[in-house]
Each structure stands twice: as C-alpha cells, then as structure tokens.
N, C-alpha and C positions, 0 to 999 in steps of 0.2 A: 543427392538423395540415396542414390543407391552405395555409392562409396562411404558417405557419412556412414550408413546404417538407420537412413533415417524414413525409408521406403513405408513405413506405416501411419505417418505422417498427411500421404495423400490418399487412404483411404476416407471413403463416405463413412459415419460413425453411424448414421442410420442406415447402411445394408443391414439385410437380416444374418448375415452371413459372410463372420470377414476372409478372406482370401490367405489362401497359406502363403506366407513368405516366401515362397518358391517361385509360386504361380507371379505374386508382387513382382517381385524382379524381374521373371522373364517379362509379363508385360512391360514396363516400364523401360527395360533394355531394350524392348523392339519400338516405344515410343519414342526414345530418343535417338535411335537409327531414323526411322519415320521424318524426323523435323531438322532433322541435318540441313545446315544450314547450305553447305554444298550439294544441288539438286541432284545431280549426277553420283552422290553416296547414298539417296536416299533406297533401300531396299523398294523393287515394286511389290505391288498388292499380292500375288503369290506367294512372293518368298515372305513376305508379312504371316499370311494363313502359316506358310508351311515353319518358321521360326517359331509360331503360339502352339503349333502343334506337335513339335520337334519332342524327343525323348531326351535328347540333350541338346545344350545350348554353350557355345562359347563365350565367355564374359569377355569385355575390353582388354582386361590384364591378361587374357589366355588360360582363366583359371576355366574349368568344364564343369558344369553343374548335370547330372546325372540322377533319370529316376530309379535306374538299379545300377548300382558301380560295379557291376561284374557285366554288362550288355556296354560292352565297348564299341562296338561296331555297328549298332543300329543306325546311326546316325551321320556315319564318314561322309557322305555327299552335303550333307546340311550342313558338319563341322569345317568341310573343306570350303564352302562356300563362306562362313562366316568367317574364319583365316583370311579368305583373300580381302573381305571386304574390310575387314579389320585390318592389315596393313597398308590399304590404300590411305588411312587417313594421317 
C-alpha cells in the first residue's frame, strides 16, 4: 500500500475528513511495525504513541519524512531508534 502509492485506498470514504497523505503513511507505517509477524520486532505501546507523534519518521527504505526540512535534529532519539529497529529485520 504504502510502496505501491496506493495508501488512500484504505481510507473510510464516509470520514468527514480525509487524512493528509502524511499523516496516511506515518499511521500505516507504524501499523505494519505493530503486526510484525516477529513478536519480538513488534514496536511496544510507547514507542507506538511516541512514532504517531514523532516530528519525523524513518521510512523502511531510510528515506526521512519531515514536518519542517530544516528541524533536523528534533527527532535523533526517535530516528535512531527507528534505524535500529529497521535493521534488525
């Protein structure tokens, strides 16, 4: 979904209010961390909140999605965290 491009696909068409393609992704990036079929990859409930809340987020391929592309640094504990769990798999 997310790699096809095709993340808008599993929205509700009766929300009042569709979801920016940002927001899409990051949920759905940390759903499919969530259901990891390896228990032991599965992010716990914390790093859950703290990923949906994150100012940036690592994608799988290592590419960095950012709410302001000059605020590099807000995020290093989060992004290092999701590096490491990203090469575990």
């Amino acid at each position: 979904m997310v790699g096809n491009r095709k993340s808008e696909e599993v929205v509700d068409p009766k929300l009042p209010e569709t979801p920016s393609s940002k927001a899409l992704k990051r949920a759905l990036v940390v759903a499919l961390k969530c259901v990891d079929p390896n228990a032991t990859k599965s992010p716990k409930m914390g790093h859950v909140i703290h990923m949906l809340e994150a100012d940036d987020m690592l994608f799988h391929d290592g590419r960095r999605i950012t709410r302001e592309s000059s605020d590099s640094h807000s995020g290093d504990q989060h992004s290092n965290w999701n590096a490491s769990k990203l090469g575990q798999r």
